[in-house]
N, C-alpha and C positions, 0 to 999 in steps of 0.2 A: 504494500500500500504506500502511497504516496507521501510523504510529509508535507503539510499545510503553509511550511516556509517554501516550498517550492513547489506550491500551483499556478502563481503567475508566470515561473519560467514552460512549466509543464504546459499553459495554454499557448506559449508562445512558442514552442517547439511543436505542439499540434500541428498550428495555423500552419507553418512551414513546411507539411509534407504535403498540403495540398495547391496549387499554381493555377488554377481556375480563369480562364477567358470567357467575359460574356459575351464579346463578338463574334457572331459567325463572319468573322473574313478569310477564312481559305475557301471558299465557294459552297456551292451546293453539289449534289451529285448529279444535277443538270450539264454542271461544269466536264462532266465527262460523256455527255450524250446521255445518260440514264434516265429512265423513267422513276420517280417514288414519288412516297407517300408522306406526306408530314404525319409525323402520330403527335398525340397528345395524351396520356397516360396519368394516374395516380399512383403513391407507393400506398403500401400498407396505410402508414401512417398520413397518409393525404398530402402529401407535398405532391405538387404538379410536377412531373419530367416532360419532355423533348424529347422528341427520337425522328431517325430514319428509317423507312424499311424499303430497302431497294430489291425488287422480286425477280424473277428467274424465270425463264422459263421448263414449262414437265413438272416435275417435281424434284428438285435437287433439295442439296441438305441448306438448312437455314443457321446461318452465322449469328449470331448474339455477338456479336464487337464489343468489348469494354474497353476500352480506352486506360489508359496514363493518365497522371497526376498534373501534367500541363494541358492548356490550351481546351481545345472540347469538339467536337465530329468535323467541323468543320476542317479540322488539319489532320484527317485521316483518310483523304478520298486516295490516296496515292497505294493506302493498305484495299481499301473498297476495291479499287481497279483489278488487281491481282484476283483476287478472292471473287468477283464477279465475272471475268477472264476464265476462271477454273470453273465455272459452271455453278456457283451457290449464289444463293439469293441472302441478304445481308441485312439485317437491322442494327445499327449504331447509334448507341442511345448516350446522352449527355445525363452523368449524375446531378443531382439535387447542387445549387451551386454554379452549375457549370452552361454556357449558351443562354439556352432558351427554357433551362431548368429553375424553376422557383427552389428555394432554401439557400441552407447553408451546410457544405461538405461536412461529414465525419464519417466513422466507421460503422456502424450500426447502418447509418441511414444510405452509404452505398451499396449495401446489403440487400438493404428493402429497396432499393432502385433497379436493382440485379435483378429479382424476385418478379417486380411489377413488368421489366420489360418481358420477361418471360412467361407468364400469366397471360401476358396480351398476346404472346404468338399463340398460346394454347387457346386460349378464346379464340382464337382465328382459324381453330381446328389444324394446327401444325402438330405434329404428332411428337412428340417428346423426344422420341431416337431419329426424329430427323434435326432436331437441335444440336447444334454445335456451339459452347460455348469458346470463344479465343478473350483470353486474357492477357490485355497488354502491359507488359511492367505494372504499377502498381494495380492495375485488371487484373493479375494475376492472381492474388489470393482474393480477390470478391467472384471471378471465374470459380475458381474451387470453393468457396462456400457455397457456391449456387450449385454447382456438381455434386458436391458430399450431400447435398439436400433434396433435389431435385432429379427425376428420371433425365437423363439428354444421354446423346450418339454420341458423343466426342468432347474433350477439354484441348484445347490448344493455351500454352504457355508461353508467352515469349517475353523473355529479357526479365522473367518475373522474378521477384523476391519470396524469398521463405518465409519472411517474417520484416516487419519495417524494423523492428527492436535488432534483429540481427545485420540488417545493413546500416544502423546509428550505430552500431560497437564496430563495424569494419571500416567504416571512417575517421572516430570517435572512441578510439581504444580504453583512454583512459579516464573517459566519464563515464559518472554512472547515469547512464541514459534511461536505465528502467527509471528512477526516479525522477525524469523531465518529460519520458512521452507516456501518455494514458494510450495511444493509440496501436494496434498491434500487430493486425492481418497477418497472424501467423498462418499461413498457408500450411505449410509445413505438419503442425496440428492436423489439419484438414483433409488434406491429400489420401490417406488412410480412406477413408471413405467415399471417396472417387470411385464408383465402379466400371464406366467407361472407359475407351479407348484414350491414351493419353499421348499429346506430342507435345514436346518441350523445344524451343527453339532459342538456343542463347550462345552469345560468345564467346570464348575466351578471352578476352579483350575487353570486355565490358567493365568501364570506368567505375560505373555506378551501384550496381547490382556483379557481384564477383560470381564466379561462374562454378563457386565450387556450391552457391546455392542451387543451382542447376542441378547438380548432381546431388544434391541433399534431398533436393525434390521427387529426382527422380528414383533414387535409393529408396524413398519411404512410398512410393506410388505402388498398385497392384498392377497387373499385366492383365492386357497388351500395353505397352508405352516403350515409347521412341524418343531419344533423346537429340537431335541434329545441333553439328556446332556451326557457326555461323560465323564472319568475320566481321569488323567494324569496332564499333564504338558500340555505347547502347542506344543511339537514336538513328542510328545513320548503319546500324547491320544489314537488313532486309535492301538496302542500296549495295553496302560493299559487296555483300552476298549473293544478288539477286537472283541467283539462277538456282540457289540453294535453299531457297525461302523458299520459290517458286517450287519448286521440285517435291520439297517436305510437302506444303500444305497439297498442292495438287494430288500426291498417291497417296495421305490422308486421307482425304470428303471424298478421292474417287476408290477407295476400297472398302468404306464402308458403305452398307446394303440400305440406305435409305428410302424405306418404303412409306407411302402415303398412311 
């Protein structure tokens, strides 16, 4: 538990994991020729969300995108592109906080944002094992709480953390960080109860998120999962990489039997 002398650092060390843009200036998905939908969604607890749901033709498998701790959907068409390219239909959705989403980020309530995007595919008659959820860096342990939770076809991992507490002590050796962050997305916890296919996508080179979380991940993960290393940076891999991202996720969504 926390000591009361230091909850104003603890709120102030919060605030700083999350980087949140309310402008949508990287475009729309129009900006790629695409057809979608604007949604408009409620979580659990009634905070309004934002999302996209860009659709497919047939029936392929439907992508849940959760996004990273900066910016908001709007500076992920360049992941949309790929991922609509290999044949899936895609919703990316902006947490509480973020775009066109009413609140204020925290961990709990990306939780129920997670939740609520995906209640709305299943209200939309999308069949649970045609869900794919991908979780982008800090998407990554709100991807596996919504997997350990919910029935879905697939978890994708990329660049994601074990745990926020374990990548504050890999920068931050000699503070004691449990005592300044309340916040925690131990993934890692989580994973364990993933029953779905699992691909992890990170690099050795990753500045931000060290790559032996990668392999932490995938060491406590059940089978089937696939680990692919990637080159780059952590924002700039799926570019250094490209043909390696490409490559992963495509025999991914096209090996498994996603049926209506």
């Amino acid at each position: 538990m926390r000591c009361s002398r230091f909850a104003p650092m603890a709120r102030l060390a919060d605030r700083l994991v999350y980087f949140p843009s309310r402008v949508l200036d990287g475009g729309t998905p129009a900006a790629l020729g695409l057809t979608y939908e604007d949604v408009e969604l409620a979580a659990s607890d009634g905070v309004r969300l934002h999302a996209w749901f860009v659709p497919a033709p047939r029936t392929p498998p439907v992508v849940l995108f959760l996004h990273g701790n900066a910016g908001n959907i709007s500076h992920r068409l360049d992941k949309l592109s790929v991922l609509h390219e290999i044949g899936a239909a895609v919703m990316l959705l902006d947490y509480r906080g973020y775009g066109r989403s009413d609140g204020t980020p925290g961990e709990e309530g990306t939780y129920h944002d997670a939740a609520a995007a995906y209640d709305w595919l299943r209200r939309r008659h999308v069949a649970a094992q045609r869900i794919v959820v991908y979780g982008e860096s800090l998407g990554g342990p709100i991807a596996t709480d919504l997997a350990s939770r919910r029935p879905v076809g697939g978890l994708i991992l990329e660049s994601a953390p074990s745990s926020i507490i374990g990548v504050a002590r890999h920068h931050y050796p000699f503070l004691p960080v449990t005592l300044f962050l309340s916040i925690r997305y131990d993934a890692a916890a989580k994973i364990g109860g993933v029953r779905s296919p699992l691909l992890i996508l990170h690099s050795p080179t990753d500045e931000i998120v060290p790559f032996s979380m990668a392999e932490e991940l995938y060491a406590a993960a059940n089978q089937p999962k696939r680990l692919v290393r990637l080159g780059g940076a952590h924002n700039d891999n799926f570019i250094v990489a490209a043909e390696a991202y490409r490559t992963a996720l495509s025999d991914f969504l096209q090996r498994r039997k996603f049926k209506p």
